[in-house]
C-alpha positions in Angstrom: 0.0 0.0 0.0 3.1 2.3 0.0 2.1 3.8 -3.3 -0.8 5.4 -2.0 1.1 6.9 0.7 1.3 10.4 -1.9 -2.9 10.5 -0.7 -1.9 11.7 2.7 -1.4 15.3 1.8 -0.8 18.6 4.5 -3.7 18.9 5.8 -6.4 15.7 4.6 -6.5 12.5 2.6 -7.0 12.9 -0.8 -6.7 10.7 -4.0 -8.6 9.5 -7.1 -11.2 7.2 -5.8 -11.0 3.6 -6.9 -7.1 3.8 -8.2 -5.4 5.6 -5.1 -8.5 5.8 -2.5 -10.4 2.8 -2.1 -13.1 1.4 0.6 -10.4 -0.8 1.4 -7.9 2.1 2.7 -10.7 4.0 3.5 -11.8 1.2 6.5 -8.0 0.8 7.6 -8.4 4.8 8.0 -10.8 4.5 10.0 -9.3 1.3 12.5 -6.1 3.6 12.5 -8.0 6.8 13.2 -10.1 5.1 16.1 -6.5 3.9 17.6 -5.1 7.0 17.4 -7.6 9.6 18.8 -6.6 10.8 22.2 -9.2 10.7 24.2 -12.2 8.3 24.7 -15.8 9.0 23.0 -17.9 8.9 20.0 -16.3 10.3 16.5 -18.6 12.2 14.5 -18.8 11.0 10.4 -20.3 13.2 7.7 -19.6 13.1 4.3 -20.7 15.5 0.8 -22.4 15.0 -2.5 -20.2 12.7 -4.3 -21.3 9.6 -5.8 -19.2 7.6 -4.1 -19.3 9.6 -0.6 -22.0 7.7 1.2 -20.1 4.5 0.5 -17.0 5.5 2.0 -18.4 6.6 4.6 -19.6 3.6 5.4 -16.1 1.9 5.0 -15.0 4.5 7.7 -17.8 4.1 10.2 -17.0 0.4 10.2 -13.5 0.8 10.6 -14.1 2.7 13.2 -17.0 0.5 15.0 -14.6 -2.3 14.6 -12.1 -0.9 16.6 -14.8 -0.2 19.9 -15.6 3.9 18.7 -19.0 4.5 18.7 -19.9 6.7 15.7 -22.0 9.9 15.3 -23.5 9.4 11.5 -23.8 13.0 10.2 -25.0 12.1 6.9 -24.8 15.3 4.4 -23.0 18.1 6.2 -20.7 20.4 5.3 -16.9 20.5 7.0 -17.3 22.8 9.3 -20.2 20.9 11.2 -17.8 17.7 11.6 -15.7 20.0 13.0 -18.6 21.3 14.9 -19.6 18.2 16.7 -16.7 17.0 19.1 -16.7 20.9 19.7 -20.0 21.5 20.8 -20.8 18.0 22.4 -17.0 16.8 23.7 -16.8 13.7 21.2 -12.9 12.4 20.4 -13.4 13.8 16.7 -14.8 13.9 13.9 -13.9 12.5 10.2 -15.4 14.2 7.1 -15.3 12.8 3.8 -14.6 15.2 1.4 -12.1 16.4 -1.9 -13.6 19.5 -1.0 -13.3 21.8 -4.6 -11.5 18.5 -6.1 -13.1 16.9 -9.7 -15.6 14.7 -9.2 -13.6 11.2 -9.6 -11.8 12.7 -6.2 -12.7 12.0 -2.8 -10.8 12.2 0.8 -10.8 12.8 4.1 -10.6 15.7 6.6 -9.8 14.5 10.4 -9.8 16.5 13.8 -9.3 15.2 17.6 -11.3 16.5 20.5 -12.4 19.9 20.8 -12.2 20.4 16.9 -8.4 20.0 17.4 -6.8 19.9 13.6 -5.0 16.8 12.3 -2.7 17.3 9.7 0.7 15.9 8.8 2.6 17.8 11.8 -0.3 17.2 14.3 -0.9 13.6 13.7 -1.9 12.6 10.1 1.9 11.3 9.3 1.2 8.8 12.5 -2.3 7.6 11.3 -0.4 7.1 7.3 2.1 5.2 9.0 -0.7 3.2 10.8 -2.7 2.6 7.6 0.4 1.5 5.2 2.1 -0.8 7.5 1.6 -4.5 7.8 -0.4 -4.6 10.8 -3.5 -6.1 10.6 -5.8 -4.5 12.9 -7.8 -7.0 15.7 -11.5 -6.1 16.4 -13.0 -5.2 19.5 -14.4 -7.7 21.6 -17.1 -5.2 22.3 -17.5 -3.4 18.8 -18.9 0.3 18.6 -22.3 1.2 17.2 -23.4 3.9 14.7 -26.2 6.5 15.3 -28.0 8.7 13.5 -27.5 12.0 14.3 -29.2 15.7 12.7 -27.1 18.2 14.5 -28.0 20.9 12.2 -30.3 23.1 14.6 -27.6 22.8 16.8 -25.7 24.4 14.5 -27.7 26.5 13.2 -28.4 28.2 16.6 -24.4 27.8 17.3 -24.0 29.8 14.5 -26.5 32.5 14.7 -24.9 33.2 17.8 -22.4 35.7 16.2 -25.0 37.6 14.7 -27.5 40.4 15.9 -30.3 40.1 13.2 -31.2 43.3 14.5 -28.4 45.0 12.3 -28.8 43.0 9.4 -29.9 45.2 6.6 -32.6 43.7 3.7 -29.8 43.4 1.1 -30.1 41.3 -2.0 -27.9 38.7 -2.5 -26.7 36.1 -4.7 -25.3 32.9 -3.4 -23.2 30.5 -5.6 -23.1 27.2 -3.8 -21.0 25.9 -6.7 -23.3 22.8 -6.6 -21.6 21.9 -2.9 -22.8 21.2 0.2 -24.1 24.6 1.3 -26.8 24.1 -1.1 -27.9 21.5 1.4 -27.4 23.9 4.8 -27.2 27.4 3.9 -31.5 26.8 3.3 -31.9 26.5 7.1 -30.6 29.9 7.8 -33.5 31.4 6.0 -35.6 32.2 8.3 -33.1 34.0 10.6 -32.3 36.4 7.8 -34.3 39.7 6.4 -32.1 39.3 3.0 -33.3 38.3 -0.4 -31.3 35.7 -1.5 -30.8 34.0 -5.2 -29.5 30.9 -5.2 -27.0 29.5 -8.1 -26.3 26.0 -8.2 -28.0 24.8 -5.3 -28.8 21.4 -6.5 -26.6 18.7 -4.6 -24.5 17.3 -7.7 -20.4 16.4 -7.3 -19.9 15.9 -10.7 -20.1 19.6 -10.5 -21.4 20.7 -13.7 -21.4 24.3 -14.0 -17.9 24.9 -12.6 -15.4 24.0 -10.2 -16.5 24.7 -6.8 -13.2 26.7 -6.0 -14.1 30.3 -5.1 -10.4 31.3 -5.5 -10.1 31.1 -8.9 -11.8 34.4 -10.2 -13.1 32.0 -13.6 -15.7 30.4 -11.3 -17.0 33.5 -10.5 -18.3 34.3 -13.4 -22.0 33.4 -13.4 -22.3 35.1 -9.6 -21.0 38.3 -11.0 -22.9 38.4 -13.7 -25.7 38.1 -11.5 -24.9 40.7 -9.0 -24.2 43.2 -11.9 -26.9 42.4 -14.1 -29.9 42.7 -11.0 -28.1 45.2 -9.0 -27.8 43.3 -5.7 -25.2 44.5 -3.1 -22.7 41.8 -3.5 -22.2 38.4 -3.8 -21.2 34.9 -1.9 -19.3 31.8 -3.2 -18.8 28.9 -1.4 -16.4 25.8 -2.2 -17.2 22.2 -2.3 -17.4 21.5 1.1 -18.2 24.8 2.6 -15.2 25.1 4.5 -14.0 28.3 2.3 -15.5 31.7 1.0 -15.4 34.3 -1.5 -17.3 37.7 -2.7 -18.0 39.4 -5.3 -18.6 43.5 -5.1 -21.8 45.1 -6.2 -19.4 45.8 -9.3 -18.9 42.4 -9.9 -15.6 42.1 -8.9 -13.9 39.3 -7.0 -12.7 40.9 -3.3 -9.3 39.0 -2.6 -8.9 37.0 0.5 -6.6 39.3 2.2 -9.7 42.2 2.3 -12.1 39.7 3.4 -9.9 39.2 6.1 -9.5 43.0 6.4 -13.6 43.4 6.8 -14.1 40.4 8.9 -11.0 41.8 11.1 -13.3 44.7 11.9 -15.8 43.1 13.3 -13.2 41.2 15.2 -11.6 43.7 16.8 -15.0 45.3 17.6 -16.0 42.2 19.5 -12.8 41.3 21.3 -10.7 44.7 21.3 -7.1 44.6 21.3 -7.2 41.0 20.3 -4.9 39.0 18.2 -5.2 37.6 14.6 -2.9 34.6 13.1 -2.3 35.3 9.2 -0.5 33.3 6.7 2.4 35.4 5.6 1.4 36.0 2.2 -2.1 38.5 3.6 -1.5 41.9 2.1 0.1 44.3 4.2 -3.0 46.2 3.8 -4.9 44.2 6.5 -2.0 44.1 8.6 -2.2 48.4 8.7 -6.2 47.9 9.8 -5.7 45.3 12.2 -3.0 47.2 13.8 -4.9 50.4 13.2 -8.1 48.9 14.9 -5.6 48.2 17.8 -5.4 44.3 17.1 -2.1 42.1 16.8 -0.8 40.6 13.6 0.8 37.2 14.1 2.4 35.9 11.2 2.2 32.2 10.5 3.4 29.4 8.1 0.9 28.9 5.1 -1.5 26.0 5.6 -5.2 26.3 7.3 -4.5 23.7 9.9 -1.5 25.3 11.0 -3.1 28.5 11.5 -5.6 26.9 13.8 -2.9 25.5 15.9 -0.7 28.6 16.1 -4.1 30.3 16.8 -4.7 28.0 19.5 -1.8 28.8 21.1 -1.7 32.4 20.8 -5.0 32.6 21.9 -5.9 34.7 19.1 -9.2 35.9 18.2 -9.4 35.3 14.7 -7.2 33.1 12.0 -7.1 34.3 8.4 -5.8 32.2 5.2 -5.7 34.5 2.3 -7.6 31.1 0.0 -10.7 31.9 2.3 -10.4 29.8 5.3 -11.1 32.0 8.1 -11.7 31.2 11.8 -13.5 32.5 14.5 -12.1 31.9 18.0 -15.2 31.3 19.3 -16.1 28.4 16.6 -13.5 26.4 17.7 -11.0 28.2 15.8 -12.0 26.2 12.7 -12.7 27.3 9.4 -16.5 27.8 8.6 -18.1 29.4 5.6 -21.3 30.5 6.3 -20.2 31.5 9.3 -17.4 34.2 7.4 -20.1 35.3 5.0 -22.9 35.9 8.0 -20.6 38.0 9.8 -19.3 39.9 6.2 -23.2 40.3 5.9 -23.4 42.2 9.7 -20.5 44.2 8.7 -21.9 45.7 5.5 -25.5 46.3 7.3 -23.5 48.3 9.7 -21.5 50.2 7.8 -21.8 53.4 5.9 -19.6 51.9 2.8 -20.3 49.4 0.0 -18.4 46.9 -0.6 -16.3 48.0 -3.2 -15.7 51.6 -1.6 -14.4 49.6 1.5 -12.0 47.6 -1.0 -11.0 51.5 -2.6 -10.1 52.5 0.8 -7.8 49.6 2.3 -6.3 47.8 -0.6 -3.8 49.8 -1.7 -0.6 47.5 -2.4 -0.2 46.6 -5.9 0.1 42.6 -6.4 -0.1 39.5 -8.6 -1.4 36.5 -8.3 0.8 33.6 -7.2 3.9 32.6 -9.5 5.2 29.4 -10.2 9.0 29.0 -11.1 10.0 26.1 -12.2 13.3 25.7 -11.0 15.5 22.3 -10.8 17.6 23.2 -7.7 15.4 25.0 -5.5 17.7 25.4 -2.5 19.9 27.1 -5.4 17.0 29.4 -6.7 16.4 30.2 -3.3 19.9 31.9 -2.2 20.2 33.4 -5.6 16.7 35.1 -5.1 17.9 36.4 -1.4 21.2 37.9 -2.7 19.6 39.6 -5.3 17.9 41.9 -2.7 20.6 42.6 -0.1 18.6 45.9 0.9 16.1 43.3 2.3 14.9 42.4 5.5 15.1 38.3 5.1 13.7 35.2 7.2 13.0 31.8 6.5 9.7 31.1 8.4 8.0 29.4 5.2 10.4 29.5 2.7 12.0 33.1 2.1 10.5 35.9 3.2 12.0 39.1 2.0 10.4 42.8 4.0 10.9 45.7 2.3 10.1 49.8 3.6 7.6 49.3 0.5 6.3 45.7 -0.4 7.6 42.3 0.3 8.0 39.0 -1.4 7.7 35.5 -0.8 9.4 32.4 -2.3 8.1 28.6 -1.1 9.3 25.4 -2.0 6.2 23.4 -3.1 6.0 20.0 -1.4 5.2 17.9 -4.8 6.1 19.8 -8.2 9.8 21.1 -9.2 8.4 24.9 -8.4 9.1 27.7 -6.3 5.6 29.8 -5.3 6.2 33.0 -5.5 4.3 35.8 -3.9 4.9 39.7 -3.4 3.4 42.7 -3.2 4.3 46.9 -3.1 3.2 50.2 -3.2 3.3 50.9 -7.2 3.2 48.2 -10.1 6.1 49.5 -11.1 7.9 48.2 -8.1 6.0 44.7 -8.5 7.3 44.5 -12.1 11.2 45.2 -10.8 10.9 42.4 -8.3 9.7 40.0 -10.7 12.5 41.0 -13.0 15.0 40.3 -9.9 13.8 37.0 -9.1 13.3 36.0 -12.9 17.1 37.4 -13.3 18.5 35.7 -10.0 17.4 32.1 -11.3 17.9 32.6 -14.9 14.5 32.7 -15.9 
């Protein structure tokens, strides 16, 4: 089973079902998982639209059963309400399987521990690989587990709700693209609690996914939901991934607001709720939210990229607020996991309480000039990488996730990725101008 070991990525499972992730790895997942958790209790399952999801669910659950864990069956959920469960009702974890924004012949899982603790390859993930690739074969229970139904969704509903005063909310029209993901399934049952008109795009439960990739980030699947926004003249729009673990809007221009000022707007009503408080980043958030946050009197933290290791290093900062510029964003109070309806409920209060639109609020803070991510393809990285520092010796450098080079006016960022022959390259500063000389540099420094 070694070849499969390439499924067990950062931060999940993931493979091409039937070839790398069958219901034969999928049980010893679940054995391993259930002899791994930490502490005693059920483990909440859910799983999303894919044809094949129910199934391997299944294969986990009884995997899991076999091993003595009783099982919380979720059924259709999104991420965040796995990671909900052993949060709100003190289970060991919770397993979710999901390729969240992946193609269709994709599928995977997402693990956490107690308390919505993450698992990924640094907090446990590489120990439950190891488990599920060796040779052990893993002996049953004398006294097996049992599997329950469970609908914890006014639970979390209510949970949820909790970080809103309806009172504030203004009656703005919306569109909502649920990409044909699972928030077509939950975002329904928030209805009632909201005095918004909503239009729904691609509601229907389908992880073939149709109409377009269910990846907010990538501005081409925005298409349809700007279009909509523009052509009715609704205030802005929402766009959920596959799994509804990530976020994106539109303006009431039609244009896609980056990560890093969705951070910047849901950092406002951060600060306002817990003043002074502190806020985990990745390092490659504009500079531009870093000035608010620290103008609103919160604390930037910077942290490796990666949405699991923000929630750790949030953890144990005891921050208020964790922020991944690919739309995972956490609340503090949510178990300082990533929720999506959550994000776009509290960017809805925001906007009813302020006196700007969306885009002016964009106009105002984001005024670094940037690109979007580069990949250089380099043979000798570790080569690229010292070239690419001593071609800025004026630079502030660091190595906290790959090199990170601060500048009076801008900064850049150069990581090794874990599985291609390519540097990511990130930066950003005052003028385009300046953007376009630091490409230059780094093209220059590795012969590109």
């Amino acid at each position: 089973m070694s070849d499969v070991s390439k499924i067990f990525k950062a931060y999940d499972i993931r493979g091409k079902v039937g070839s790398e992730l069958s219901p034969e790895l999928v049980r010893r997942v679940g054995e391993a998982f259930a002899q791994w958790l930490q502490s005693d209790g059920a483990v909440a399952v859910g799983h999303d639209m894919r044809p094949d999801s129910r199934a391997l669910a299944d294969e986990l659950i009884a995997g899991l059963t076999s091993q003595g864990r009783d099982v919380w069956d979720l059924g259709l959920v999104t991420s965040d309400m796995v990671y909900f469960a052993p949060g709100k009702f003190d289970l060991a974890g919770g397993a979710m399987i999901t390729a969240s924004h992946n193609p269709g012949e994709y599928n995977g899982i997402k693990l956490c521990r107690e308390e919505a603790k993450p698992i990924g390859l640094v907090t446990g993930l590489s120990d439950i690989r190891d488990r599920v690739l060796s040779d052990e074969e893993f002996t049953a229970s004398d006294t097996p587990g049992t599997s329950t139904v469970k609908d914890i969704s006014a639970d979390y509903v209510q949970h949820i709700m909790s970080f809103i005063d309806t009172d504030n909310l203004k009656p703005f029209k919306i569109a909502i693209d649920a990409g044909n993901g699972m928030t077509g399934e939950i975002m329904p049952k928030f209805y009632e609690h909201l005095p918004v008109q909503i239009e729904e795009l691609y509601f229907e439960l389908d992880g073939t996914f149709p109409n377009h990739e269910a990846n907010p980030m990538k501005v081409e699947t925005l298409t349809d939901l700007s279009d909509t926004v523009t052509a009715k003249g609704y205030n802005f729009g929402i766009a959920f991934d596959g799994d509804g673990d990530r976020v994106a809007l539109v303006d009431e221009k039609g244009a896609p607001v980056s990560g890093s000022m969705l951070s910047a707007l849901l950092a406002t009503y951060v600060l306002e709720k817990s003043p002074g408080g502190s806020i985990v980043h990745d390092l490659r958030m504009s500079r531009s939210t870093l000035d608010l946050i620290e103008a609103r009197g919160g604390k930037a933290i910077r942290c490796k990229v990666g949405n699991t290791l923000i929630k750790q290093k949030g953890r144990e900062e005891n921050a208020a607020f964790g922020a991944e510029i690919t739309g995972h964003l956490m609340f503090a109070k949510n178990y300082f996991v990533d929720s999506a309806i959550l994000a776009a409920l509290v960017a809805i209060e925001v906007l009813s309480k302020a006196d700007y639109t969306l885009s002016e609020f964009v106009a105002q803070h984001d005024v670094y000039a940037h690109v979007p991510e580069i990949n250089l393809e380099v043979e000798d990285k570790e080569a690229a990488l010292s070239a690419i520092e001593a071609a800025f010796p004026d630079g502030k450098a660091d190595w906290l996730d790959g090199l990170f080079i601060n500048f009076p006016d801008g900064w850049l960022n150069v990581r090794p990725s874990n599985t291609e022959p390519v540097l990511r390259f990130n930066l950003e500063a005052r003028t385009q101008e300046q953007v376009d000389d630091m490409i230059q540099k780094v093209q220059t420094a590795i012969g590109q």
